[in-house]
N, C-alpha and C positions, 0 to 999 in steps of 0.2 A: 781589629787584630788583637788588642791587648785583652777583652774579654771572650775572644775566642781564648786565647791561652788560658785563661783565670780557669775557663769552663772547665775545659781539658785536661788542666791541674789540678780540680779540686779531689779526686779519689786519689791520686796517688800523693798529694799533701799530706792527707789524714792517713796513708799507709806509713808515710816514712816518719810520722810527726808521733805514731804509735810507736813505731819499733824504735825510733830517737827514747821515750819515754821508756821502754823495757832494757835498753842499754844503758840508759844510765840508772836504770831502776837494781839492776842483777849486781854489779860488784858494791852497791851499798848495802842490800837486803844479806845477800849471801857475800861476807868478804872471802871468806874460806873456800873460796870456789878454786878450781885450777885457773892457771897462770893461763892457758891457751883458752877462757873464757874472759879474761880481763881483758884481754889482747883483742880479742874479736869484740867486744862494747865496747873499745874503743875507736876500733876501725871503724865499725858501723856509725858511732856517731860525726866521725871527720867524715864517711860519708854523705848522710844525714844532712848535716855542715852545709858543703860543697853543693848539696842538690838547691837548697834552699840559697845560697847568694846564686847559685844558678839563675836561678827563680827569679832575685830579684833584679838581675840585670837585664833579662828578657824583659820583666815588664819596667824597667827605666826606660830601654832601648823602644820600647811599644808605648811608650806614654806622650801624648800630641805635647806640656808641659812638663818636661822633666822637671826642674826646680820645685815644682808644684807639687809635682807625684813624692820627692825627696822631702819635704816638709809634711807631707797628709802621711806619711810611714816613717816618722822618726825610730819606733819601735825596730822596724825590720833593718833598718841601714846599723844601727847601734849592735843589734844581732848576730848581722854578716860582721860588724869589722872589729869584734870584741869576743872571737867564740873563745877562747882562752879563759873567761871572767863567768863562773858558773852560774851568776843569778840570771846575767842576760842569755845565757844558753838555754836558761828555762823559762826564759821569757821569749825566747825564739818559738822553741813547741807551742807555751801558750798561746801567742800571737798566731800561730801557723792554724790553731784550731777554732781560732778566732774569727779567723778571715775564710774560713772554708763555712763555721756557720754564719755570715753576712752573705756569702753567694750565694747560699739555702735560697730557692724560693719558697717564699714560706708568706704568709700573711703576718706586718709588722708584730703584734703581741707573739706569737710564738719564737718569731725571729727573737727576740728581745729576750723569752724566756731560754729558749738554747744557748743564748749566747750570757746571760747571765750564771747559766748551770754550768757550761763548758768551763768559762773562769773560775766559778768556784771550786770545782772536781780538778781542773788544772793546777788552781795554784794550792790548794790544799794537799796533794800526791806531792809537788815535787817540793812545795814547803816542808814538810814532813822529811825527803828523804834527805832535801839537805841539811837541814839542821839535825839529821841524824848524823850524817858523814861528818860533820862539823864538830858535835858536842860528843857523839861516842867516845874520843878518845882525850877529851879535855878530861885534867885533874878534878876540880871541881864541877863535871859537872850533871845533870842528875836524869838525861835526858840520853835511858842506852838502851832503847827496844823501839823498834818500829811503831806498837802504841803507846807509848811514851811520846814519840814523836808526834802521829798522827790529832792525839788529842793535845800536844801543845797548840799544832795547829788551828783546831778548832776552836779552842779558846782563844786564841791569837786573833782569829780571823773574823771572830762573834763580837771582840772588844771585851770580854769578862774576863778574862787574865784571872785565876784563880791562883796563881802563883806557886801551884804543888810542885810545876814542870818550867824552869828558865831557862833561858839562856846564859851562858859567862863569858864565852869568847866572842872577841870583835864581831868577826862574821856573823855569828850567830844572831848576835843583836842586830845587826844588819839587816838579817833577814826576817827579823822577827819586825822591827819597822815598815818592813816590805807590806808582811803581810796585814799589819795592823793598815796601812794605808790603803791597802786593797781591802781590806774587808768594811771600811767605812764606804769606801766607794761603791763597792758592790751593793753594802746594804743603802745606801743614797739611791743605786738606780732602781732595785726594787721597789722604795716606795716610790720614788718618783712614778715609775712603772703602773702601780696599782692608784695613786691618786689619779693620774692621766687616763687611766681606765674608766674611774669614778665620774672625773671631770667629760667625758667623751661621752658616759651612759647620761648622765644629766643633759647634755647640748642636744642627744638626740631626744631625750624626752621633751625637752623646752620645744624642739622642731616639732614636733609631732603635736603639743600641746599650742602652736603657733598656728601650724594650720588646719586644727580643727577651728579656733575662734575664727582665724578668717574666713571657713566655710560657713560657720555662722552669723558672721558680718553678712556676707555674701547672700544669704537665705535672707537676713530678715530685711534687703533692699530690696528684696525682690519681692519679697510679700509687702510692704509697704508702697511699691510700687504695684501689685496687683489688686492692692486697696483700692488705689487710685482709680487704678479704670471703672474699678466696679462703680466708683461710686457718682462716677461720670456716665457709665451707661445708666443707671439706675435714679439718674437725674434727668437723662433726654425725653423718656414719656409724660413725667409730671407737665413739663412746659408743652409739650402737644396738647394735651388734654387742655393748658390753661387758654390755649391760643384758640382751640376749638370751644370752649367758651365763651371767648368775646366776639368769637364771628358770629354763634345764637343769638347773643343780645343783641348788634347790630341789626340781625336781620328783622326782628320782634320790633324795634324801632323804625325800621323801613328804609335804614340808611343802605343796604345792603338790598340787590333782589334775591329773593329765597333759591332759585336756579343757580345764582354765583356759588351760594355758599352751601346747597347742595349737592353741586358737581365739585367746590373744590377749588372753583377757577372763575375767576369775573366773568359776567354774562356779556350778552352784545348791545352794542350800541343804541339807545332809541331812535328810531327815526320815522319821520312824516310819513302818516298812510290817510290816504283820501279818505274825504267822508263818503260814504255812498250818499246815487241821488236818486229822489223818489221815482214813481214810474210815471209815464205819460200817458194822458186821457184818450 
């Protein structure tokens, strides 16, 4: 039952997990927007909200281990019970687009690559917008245009910190730890990613380099053992020829009668034949 729902849920995850992401994307990009546009991103994200703990109490309710299902999605429970607290709202999205590409069916390396890209594209958009809502209107600080924003990110996220663009308030630094922690890890799975690749393309070359030697074991038992016969058939005539040898000698000698050895086969037996007798007068 519970992956019937996942199934059924995964399009319209990524529909609300987008428009979550454009509502809270519109009153930071544009503040100057009208009041009855702040008003509706914000409905739409308590909706947004709502849909997803929705979400996750269908599948508690559907999970055979609840306790189990509750520790394997720390992310999503923290989500649902903390939407008040903005990093974990953008780590609900995150997580939401996360989890729709692990349903993918897909073959493991691209699963892997989607689900590496999605994190990176996630948490670099909404790293950027927050530490834009965040540092826009701090005193000090130097971080007031969307690319300002966007490339702190990326340096944040790379580990080069080039230091043109910081952070100064709490938050900010906050989130700027966020992202440095994720982008170590991100870049961890990537190469883990590409040496397991490496390691996977070597194991099957080893395989393949394994059973060709064993096909060559295999051949040269078998020619060694076709040696063999040959060299046993190839030995059965000499010993005829030498056996019909010593049966000539014999018979030259007189031990043998020449009929026996003739035919092949011992002759017959001798035995008493009369003498004839002469004729009468």
């Amino acid at each position: 039952m519970r992956d019937r729902w996942e199934e059924r849920t995964q399009a319209p995850l990524l529909v609300l997990a987008v428009a979550f992401g454009v509502a809270y994307a519109v009153p930071i990009v544009a503040p100057g927007a009208a009041p009855w546009v702040h008003r509706l991103c914000t409905h739409v994200e308590w909706a947004v909200w709502a849909a997803f703990a929705l979400d996750y109490l269908v599948r508690l309710a559907l999970a055979p281990a609840r306790w189990a299902f509750v520790r394997s999605h720390p992310l999503d429970l923290l989500a649902v019970l903390l939407p008040m607290v903005q990093p974990l709202r953008l780590l609900r999205v995150v997580s939401t687009l996360l989890l729709v590409g692990r349903r993918a069916r897909m073959a493991p390396q691209i699963t892997l690559t989607t689900y590496v890209a999605g994190a990176v594209v996630g948490l670099m958009m909404f790293g950027s917008l927050a530490v834009l809502h965040v540092e826009r209107d701090a005193p000090d600080g130097n971080i007031k245009t969307l690319g300002d924003a966007v490339w702190w990110s990326f340096t944040t996220m790379t580990t080069v910190g080039y230091g043109d663009h910081a952070p100064t308030t709490g938050l900010g630094r906050v989130l700027a730890v966020g992202l440095m922690l994720s982008g170590i890890a991100l870049l961890g799975v990537v190469t883990a990613n590409i040496a397991a690749w490496f390691i996977s393309r070597f194991d099957r070359d080893d395989a393949v380099e394994r059973r060709r030697t064993e096909l060559l074991e295999a051949l040269t038992r078998e020619v060694r053992e076709l040696r063999a016969e040959v060299a046993k058939l190839s030995s059965a005539p000499a010993g005829a020829a030498a056996a019909g040898t010593v049966s000539a000698g014999a018979v030259s000698a007189g031990a043998v009668p020449a009929g026996a050895v003739s035919a092949g086969a011992p002759g017959p037996e001798p035995r008493d034949v009369p003498a004839p007798t002469a004729p009468r007068a």
